[in-house]
C-alpha positions as CSV (number, residue, x, y, z in Angstrom):
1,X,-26.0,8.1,-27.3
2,X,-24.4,10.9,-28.9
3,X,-20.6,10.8,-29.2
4,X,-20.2,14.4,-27.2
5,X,-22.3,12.5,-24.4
6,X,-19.9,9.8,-24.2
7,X,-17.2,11.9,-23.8
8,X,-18.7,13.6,-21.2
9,X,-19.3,11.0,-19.0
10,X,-16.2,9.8,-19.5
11,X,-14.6,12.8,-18.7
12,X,-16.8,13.0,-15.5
13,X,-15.1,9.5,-14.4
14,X,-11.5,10.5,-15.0
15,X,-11.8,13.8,-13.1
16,X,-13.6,11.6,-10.3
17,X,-10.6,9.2,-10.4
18,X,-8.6,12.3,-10.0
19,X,-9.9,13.8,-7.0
20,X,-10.1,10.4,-5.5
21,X,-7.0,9.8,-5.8
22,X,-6.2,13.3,-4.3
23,X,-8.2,12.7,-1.6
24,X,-6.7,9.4,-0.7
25,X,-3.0,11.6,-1.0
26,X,-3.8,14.1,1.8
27,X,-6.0,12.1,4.2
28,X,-2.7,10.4,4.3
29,X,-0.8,13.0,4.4
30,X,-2.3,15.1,6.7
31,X,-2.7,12.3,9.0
32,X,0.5,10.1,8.9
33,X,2.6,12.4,6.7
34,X,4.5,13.1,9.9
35,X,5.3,9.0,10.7
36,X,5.7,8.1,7.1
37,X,8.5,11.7,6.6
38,X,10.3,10.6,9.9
39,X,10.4,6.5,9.2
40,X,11.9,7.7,5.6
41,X,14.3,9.5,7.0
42,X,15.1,7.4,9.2
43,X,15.5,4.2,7.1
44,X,17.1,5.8,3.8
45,X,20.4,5.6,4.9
46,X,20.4,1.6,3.8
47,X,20.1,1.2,0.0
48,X,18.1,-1.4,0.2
49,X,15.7,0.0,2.8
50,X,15.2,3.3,0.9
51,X,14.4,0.5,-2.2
52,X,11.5,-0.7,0.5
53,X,10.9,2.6,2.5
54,X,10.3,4.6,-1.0
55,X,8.1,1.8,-1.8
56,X,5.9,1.7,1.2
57,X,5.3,5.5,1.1
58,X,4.3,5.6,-2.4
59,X,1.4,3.1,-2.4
60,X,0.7,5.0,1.3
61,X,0.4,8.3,-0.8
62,X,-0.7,6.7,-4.2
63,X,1.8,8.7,-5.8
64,X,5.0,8.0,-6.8
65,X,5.8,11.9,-7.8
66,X,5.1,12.9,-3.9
67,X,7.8,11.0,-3.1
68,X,10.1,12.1,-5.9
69,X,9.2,15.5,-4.2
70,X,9.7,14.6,-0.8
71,X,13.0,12.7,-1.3
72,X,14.3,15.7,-3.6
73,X,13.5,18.2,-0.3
74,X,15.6,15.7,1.6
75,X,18.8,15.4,-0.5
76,X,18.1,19.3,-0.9
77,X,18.4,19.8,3.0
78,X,21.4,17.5,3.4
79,X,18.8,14.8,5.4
80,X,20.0,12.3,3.0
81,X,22.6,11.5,0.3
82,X,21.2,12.1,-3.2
83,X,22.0,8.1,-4.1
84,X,19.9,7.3,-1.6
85,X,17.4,9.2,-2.6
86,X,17.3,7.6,-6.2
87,X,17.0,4.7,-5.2
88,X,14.1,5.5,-3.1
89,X,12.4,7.2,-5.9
90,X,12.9,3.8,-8.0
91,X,11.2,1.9,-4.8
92,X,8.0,4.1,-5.6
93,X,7.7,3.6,-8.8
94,X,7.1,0.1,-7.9
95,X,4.8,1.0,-5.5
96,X,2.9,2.8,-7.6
97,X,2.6,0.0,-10.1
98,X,2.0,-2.2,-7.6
99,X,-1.1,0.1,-6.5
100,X,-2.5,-0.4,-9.8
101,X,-2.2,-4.0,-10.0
102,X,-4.0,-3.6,-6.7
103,X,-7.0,-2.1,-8.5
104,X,-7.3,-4.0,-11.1
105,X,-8.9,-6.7,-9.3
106,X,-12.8,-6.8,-8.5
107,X,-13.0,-4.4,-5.6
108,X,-17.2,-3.6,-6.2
109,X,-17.8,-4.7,-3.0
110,X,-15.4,-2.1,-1.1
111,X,-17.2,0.8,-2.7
112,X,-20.5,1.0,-0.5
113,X,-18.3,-0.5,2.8
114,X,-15.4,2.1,1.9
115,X,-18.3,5.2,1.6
116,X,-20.3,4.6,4.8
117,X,-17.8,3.7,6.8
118,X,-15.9,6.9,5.7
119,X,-18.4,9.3,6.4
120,X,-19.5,7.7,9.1
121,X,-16.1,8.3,10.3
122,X,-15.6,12.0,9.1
123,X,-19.0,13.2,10.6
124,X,-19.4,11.4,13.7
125,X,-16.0,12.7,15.5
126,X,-14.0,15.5,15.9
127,X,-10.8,13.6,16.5
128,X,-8.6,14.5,13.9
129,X,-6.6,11.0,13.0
130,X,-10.3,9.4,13.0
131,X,-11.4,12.3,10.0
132,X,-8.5,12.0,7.5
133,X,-8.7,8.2,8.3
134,X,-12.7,8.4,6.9
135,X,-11.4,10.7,4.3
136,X,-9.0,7.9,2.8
137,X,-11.8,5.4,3.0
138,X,-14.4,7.7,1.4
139,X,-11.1,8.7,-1.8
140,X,-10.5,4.4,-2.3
141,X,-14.7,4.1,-2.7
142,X,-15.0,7.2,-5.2
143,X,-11.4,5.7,-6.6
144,X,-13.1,2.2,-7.4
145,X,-16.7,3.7,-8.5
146,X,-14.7,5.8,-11.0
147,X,-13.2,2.8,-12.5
148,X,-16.3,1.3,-12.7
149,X,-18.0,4.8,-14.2
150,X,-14.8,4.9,-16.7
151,X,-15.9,1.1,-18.0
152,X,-19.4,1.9,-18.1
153,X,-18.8,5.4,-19.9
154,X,-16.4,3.8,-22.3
155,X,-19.1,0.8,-23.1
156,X,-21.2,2.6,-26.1
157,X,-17.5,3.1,-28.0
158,X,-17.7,-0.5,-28.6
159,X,-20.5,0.8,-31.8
160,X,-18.4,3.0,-33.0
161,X,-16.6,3.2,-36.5
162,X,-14.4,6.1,-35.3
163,X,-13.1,4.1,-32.1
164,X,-11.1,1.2,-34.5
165,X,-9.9,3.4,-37.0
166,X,-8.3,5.8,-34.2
167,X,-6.9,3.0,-32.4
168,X,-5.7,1.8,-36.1
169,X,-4.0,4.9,-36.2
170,X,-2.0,4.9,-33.0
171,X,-1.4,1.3,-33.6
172,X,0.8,2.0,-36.9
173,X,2.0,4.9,-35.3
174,X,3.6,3.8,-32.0
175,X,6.0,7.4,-31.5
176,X,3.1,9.4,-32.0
177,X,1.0,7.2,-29.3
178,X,4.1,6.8,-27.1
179,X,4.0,10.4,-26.5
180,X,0.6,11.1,-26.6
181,X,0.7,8.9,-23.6
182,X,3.3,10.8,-21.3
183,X,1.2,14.1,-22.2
184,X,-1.7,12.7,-20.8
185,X,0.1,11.2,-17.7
186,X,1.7,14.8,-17.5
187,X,-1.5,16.8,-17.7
188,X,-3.3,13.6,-15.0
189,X,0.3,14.4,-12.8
190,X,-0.7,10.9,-12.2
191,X,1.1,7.5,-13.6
192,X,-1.9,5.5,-11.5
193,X,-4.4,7.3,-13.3
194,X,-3.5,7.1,-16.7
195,X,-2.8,3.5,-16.5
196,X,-5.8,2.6,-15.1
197,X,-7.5,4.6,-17.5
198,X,-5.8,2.5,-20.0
199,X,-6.3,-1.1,-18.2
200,X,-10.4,0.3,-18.4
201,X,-10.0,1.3,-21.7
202,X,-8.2,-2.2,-22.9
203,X,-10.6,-4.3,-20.8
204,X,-13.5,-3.2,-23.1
205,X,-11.4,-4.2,-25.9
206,X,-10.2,-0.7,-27.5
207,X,-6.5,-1.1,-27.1
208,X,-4.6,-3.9,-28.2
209,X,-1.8,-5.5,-26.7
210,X,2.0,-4.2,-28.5
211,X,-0.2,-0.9,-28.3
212,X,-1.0,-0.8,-24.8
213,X,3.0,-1.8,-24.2
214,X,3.8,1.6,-26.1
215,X,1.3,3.5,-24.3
216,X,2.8,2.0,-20.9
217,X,6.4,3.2,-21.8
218,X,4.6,6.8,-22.7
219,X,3.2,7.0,-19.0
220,X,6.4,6.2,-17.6
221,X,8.1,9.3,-19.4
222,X,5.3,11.2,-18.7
223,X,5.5,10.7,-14.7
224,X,9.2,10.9,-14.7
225,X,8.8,14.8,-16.2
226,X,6.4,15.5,-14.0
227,X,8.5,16.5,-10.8
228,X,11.2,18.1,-12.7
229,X,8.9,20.6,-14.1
230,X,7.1,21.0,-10.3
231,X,11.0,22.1,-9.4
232,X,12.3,23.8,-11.6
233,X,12.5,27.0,-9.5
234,X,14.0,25.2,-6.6
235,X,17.0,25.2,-5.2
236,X,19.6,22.9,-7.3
237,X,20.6,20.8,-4.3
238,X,16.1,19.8,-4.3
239,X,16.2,19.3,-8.8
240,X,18.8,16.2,-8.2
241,X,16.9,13.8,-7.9
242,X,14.1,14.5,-10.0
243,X,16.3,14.9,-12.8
244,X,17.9,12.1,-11.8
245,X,14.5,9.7,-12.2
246,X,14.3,11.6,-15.2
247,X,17.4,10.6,-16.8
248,X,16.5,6.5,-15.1
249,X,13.1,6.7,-15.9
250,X,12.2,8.5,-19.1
251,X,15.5,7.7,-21.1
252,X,14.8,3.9,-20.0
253,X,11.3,3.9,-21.3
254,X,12.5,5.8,-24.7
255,X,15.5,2.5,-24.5
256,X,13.0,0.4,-24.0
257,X,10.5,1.5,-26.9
258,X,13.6,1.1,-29.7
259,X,14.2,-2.6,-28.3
260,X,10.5,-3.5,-28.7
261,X,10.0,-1.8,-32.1
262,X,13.0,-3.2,-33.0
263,X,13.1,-6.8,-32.0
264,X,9.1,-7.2,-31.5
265,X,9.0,-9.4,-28.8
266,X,5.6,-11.6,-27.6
267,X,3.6,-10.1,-25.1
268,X,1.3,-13.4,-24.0
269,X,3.7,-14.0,-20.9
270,X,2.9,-10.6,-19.1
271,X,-1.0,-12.6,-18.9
272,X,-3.7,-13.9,-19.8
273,X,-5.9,-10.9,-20.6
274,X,-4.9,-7.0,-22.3
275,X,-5.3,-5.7,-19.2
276,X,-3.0,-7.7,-17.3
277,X,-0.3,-7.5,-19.6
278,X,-0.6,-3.5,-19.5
279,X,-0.7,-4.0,-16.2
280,X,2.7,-6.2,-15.6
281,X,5.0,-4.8,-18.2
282,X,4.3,-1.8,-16.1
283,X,5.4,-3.5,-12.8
284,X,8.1,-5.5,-15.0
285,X,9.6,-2.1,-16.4
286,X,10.3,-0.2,-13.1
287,X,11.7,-3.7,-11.9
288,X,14.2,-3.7,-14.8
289,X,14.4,0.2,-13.8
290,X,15.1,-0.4,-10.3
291,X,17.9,-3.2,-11.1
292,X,19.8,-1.4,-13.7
293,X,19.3,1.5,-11.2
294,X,21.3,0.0,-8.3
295,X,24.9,-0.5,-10.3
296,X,24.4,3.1,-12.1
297,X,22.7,4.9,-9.2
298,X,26.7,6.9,-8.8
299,X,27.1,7.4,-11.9
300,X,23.4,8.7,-12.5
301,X,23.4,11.1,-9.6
302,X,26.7,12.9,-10.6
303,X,25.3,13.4,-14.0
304,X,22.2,15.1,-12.7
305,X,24.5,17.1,-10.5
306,X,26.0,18.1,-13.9
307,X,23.0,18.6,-15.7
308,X,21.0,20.7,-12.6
309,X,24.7,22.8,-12.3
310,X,24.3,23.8,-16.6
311,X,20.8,24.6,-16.0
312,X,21.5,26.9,-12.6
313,X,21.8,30.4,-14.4
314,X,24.8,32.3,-12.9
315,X,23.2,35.2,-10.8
316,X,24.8,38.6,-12.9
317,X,27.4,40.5,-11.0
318,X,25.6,42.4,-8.5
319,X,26.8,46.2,-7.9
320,X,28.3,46.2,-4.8
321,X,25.6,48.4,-2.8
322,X,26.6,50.1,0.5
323,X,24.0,50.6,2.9
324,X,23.8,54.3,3.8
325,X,24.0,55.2,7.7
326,X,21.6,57.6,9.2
327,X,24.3,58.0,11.6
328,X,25.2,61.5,10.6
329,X,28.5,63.0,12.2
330,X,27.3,66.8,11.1
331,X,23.9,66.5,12.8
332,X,25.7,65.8,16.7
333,X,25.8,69.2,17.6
334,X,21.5,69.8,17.0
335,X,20.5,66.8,19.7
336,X,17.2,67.1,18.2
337,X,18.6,65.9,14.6
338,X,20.8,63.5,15.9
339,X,18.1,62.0,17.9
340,X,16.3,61.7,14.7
341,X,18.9,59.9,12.9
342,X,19.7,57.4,15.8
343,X,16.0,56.3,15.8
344,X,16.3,56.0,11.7
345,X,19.1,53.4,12.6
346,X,17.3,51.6,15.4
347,X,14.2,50.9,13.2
348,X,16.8,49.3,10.8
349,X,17.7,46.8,13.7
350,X,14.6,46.4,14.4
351,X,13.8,45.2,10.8
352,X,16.7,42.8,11.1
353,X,15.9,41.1,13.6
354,X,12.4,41.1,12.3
355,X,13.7,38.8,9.8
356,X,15.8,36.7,11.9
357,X,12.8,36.2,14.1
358,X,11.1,34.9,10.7
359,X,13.8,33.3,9.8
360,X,14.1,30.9,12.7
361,X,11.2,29.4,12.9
362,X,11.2,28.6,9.0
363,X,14.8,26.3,9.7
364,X,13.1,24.5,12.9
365,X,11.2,22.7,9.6
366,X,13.7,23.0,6.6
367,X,17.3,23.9,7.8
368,X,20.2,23.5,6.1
369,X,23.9,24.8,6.4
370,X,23.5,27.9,4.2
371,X,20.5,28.7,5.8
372,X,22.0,28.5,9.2
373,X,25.0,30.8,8.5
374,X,22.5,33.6,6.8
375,X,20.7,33.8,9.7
376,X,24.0,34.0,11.8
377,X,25.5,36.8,9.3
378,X,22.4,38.5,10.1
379,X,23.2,39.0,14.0
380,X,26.6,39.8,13.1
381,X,24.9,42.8,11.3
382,X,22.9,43.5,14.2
383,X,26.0,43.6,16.5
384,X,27.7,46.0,14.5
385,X,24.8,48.6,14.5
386,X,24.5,48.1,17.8
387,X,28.2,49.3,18.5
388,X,28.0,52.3,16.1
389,X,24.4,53.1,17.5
390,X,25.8,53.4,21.3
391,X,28.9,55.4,20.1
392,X,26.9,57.9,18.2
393,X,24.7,58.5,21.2
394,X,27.4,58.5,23.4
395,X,29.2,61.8,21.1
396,X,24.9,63.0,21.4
397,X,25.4,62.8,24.9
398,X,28.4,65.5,25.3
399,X,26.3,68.3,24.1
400,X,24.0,70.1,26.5
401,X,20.4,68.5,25.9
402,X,16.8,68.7,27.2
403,X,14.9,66.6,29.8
404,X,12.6,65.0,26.7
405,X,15.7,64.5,24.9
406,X,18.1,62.7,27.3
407,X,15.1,60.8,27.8
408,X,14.7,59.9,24.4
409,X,18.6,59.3,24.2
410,X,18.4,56.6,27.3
411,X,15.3,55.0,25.8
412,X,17.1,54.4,22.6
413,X,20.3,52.9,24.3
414,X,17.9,50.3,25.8
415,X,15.9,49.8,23.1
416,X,19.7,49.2,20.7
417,X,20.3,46.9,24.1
418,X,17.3,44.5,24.0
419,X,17.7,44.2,20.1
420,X,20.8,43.2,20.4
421,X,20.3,40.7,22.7
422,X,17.1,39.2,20.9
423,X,19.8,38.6,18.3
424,X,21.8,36.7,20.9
425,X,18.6,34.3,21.7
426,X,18.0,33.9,18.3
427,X,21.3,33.0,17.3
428,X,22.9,31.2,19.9
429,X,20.2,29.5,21.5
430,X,17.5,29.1,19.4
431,X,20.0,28.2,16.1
432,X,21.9,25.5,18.4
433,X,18.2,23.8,18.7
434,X,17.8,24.0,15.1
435,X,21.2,21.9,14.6
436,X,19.9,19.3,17.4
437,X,16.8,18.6,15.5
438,X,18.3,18.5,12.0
439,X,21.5,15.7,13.6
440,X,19.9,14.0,15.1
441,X,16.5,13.7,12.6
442,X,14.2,14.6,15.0
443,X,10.5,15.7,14.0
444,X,7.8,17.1,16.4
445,X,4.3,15.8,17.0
446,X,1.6,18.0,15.1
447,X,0.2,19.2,18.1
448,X,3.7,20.2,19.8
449,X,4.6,21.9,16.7
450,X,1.5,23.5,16.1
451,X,1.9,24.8,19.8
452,X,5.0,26.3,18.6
453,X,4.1,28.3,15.3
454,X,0.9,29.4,17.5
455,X,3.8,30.8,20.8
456,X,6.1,32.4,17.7
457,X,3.1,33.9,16.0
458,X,2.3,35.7,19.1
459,X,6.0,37.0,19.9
460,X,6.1,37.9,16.6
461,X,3.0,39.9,16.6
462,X,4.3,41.4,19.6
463,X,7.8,42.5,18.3
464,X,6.0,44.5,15.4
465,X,3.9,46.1,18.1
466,X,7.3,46.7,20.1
467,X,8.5,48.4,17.0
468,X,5.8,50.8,16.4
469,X,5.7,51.9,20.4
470,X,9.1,52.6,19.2
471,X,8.6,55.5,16.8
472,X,5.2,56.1,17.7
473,X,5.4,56.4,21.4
474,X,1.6,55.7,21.3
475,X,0.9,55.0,25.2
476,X,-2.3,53.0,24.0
477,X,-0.3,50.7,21.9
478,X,2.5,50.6,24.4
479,X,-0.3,49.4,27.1
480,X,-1.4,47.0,25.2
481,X,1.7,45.5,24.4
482,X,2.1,44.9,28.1
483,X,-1.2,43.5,28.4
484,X,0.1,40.6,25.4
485,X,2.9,40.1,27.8
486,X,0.7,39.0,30.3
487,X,-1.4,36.9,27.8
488,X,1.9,35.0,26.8
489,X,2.7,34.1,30.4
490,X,-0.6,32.3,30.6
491,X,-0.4,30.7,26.9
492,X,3.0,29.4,28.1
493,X,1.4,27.5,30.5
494,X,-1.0,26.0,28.7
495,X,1.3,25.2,26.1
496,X,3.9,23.3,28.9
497,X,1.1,21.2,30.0
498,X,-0.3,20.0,26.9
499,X,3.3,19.1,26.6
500,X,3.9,17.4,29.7
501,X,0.6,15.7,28.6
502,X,2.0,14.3,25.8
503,X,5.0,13.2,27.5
504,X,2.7,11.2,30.3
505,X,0.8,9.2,27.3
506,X,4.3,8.5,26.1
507,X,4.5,10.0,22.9
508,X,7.2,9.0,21.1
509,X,8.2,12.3,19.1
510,X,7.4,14.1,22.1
511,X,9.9,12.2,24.2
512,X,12.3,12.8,21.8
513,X,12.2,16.5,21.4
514,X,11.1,17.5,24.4
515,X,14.1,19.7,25.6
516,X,14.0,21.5,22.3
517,X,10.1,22.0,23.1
518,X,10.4,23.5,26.1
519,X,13.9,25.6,25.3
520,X,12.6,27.0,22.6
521,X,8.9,28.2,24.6
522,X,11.6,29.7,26.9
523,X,13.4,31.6,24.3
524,X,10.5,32.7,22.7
525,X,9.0,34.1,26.2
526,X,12.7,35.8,26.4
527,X,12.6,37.5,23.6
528,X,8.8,38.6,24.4
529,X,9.4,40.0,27.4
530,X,12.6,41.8,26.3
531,X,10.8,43.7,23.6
532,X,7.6,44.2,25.6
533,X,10.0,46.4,28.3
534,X,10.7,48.8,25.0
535,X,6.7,50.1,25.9
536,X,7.8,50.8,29.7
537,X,9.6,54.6,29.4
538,X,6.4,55.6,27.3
539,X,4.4,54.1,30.1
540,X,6.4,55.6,32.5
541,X,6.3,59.1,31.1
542,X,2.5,58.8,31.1
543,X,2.4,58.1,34.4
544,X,0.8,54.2,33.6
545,X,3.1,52.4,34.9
546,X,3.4,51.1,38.9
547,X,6.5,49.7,39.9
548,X,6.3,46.4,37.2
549,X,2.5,46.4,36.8
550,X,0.7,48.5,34.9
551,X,-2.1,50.6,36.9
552,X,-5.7,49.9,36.9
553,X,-7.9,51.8,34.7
């Protein structure tokens, strides 16, 4: 067999161990990323628990850099201290060794059980716990067959005269090899992979043992850049503790290369076999990580705090900008111009609370203080325009004006009105549930808070229609933006009793965030109905509307 052959099926079996391992990630995730976020939260605030709890959720996820990610989004969002949070990213890194010890043993069997009972599982249900779970079972069978495809790919390289004399190379060249190693482990994003590629690749006799102990050290820097770089647009308060693993991780493994090129230690107690000793002085290295970790984990988060603060770049002194008002004292004495300008101003509420309404929904999943008093500047905003809005008209309202246009002038009080108060909701309602559910750590099921990006995307949807009957005074577009009223009353209904639902099987998260549930359903139907009322004066000037209804036809 050819040497390009070779490489091509064994390039086939790492990019199968790949997806496998993918797979495996977000059939968890997608089914128990809820449980497994909320028992991490809930158990980080106890060193030694994060220790287990990071642990636990990185051989759940097979990935010790999802947790690194996760954990950094916690400290990021005040959830949890950023100590903490190191030491929860050292308990993964053990997991994810331990996950590869885990796979190192003769699993053959599993791989035809693992397959049909997966698909079995995917295909014969729609329930959607049952389907991820087949999907994990169907990622650990493709995950075993590609070790077994990697050995069996890797098996004509025994032949070859190239194979020693690369190996001969790396071996009297251990910097070179060491980082060689983390590139590969970067480009895998994937410490599992590349050492079992390794453990493979060493069981078939291609990698000896002090080698195999470099390349180990290499895949250990290479996993700790990996989240770093996956950040490095984030917010600094989320690049903590990545940078932090970084500095425990990657400087430990470069420590730990000098001392065994230095001092040369035996490898034969790690085991028995190459593979095994690749294999534990992984596990042993994020042990030694994890317990030099626990003494320096102060000392190691305020340096990343000083290292993510000299790589924020100031933001350049912005020109102070003042935002122009349409309001226009010169145009009050044509109504038909100062009508004009008022409605210019009103559409700018109306984008504000546009935003807010956006807003809000993003900090029921990711809030944080800063967050919280943006949105709240914003209604301030709103309150302002609101006051000079209503003053204007007022000085609009002294000079002699038309039927249309004291029309117009009382539909654009009402409208400045029902803005305003939207704002009001928004802020000091819908904002106080979003401080509820970050205290207290509280987390929704996926159906409930599915229910509830489905109700906003509606009201949203219906704001931007409210908008447009607005300036548009379309009489088709304000009719059916009544009609969507209607639509939401009934969705609201449904939406309650799926909830109650929950609440008589006794679902936990349900229980638990039940009143912020059905408050927040509330608000949102508030809102909806306030802004579908801006379509009743152009319904009412066309004669469509009948006392609160509209009229058949």
């Amino acid at each position: 067999m050819s040497g390009s052959v070779v490489l091509l099926h064994l390039a086939g079996a790492v990019a199968l161990m790949l997806f496998a391992t993918r797979l495996v990630k977000t059939g968890v995730e997608r089914a128990y990323g809820d449980v497994l976020r909320h028992r991490l939260r809930a158990t980080m605030r106890n060193p030694l628990m994060a220790v287990l709890a990071g642990c636990g959720l990185s051989i759940a996820l097979q990935s010790s850099t999802a947790v690194t990610l996760l954990v950094g989004s916690f400290a990021g969002a005040g959830i949890v201290s950023g100590m903490s949070g190191q030491l929860a990213v050292r308990g993964a890194e053990i997991g994810s060794a331990l996950v590869v010890k885990l796979l190192t043993f003769d699993l053959s069997l599993l791989v035809p059980v693992c397959l049909v009972a997966g698909t079995v599982m995917f295909m014969a249900t729609e329930r959607r716990d049952w389907r991820q779970f087949g999907r994990i079972l169907i990622g650990i069978g493709l995950l075993i067959l590609s070790l077994e495809m990697i050995g069996q790919a890797s098996e004509p390289l025994r032949q070859s005269t190239l194979m020693p004399v690369i190996v001969n190379y790396f071996a009297g060249d251990p910097v070179t090899a060491y980082l060689l190693a983390a590139l590969i482990t970067w480009l895998f994003h994937s410490s599992i992979a590349a050492v079992l590629l390794m453990v493979t690749l060493a069981g078939r006799g291609f990698i000896p043992p002090e080698l195999g102990i470099v390349l180990v050290l290499g895949v250990n820097l290479g996993s700790s850049i990996i989240a770093p770089l996956l950040t490095r647009n984030a917010e600094p308060g989320v690049r903590v503790v990545p940078i932090g693993n970084l500095l425990m991780r990657g400087m430990g493994s470069l420590v730990m290369l000098i001392l065994f090129l230095t001092f040369k230690p035996p490898v034969a107690f790690l085991g028995a076999s190459v593979p095994d000793q690749i294999v534990h002085a992984h596990i042993l290295f994020n042990v030694l990580i994890l317990l030099a970790g626990l003494p320096l984990a102060g000392l190691v988060y305020r340096a990343s705090e000083k290292i993510v603060a000299l790589g924020t770049k100031s933001e350049p002194a912005a020109l102070d900008v003042i935002e122009l008002s349409a309001l226009n004292e010169s145009a009050l004495d044509t109504p038909s111009q100062a009508l004009a300008n008022a409605t210019r101003e009103v559409v700018r509420v109306c984008e504000t609370v546009e935003i807010m309404l956006k807003r809000i929904i993003e900090l029921y999943e990711s809030a944080d203080a800063d967050k919280i008093k943006a949105l709240a500047a914003l209604d301030d905003r709103v309150d302002k325009k609101h006051a000079a809005i209503k003053l204007y008209l007022a000085k609009v309202t002294k000079n002699p004006l038309s039927e249309d246009e004291a029309l117009r002038c009382q539909e654009l009080i009402g409208a400045c009105v029902k803005l305003e108060q939207v704002g009001d909701i928004i802020v000091r309602n819908m904002l106080v549930h979003v401080r509820k559910k970050l205290e207290r750590g509280l987390e929704f099921t996926h159906e409930g808070w599915r229910e509830l990006c489905a109700f906003h995307a509606s009201v949203l949807a219906n704001a931007r229609l409210a908008f447009n009957v607005l300036v548009s005074r379309d009489a088709e577009t304000a009719r059916q933006l009544v009609l969507e009223k209607d639509r939401l009353r009934d969705r609201e209904k449904e939406t309650s009793a799926s909830h109650f639902l929950r609440l008589r099987d006794g679902t936990a998260k349900s229980v638990e965030t039940s009143s912020i549930h059905l408050d927040t359903i509330r608000d949102l139907k508030q809102i909806n109905s306030l802004l579908a009322s801006m379509a009743y004066p152009v319904l009412e000037e066309r004669g469509l509307l009948g006392g609160s209804r509209l009229k058949a036809g």
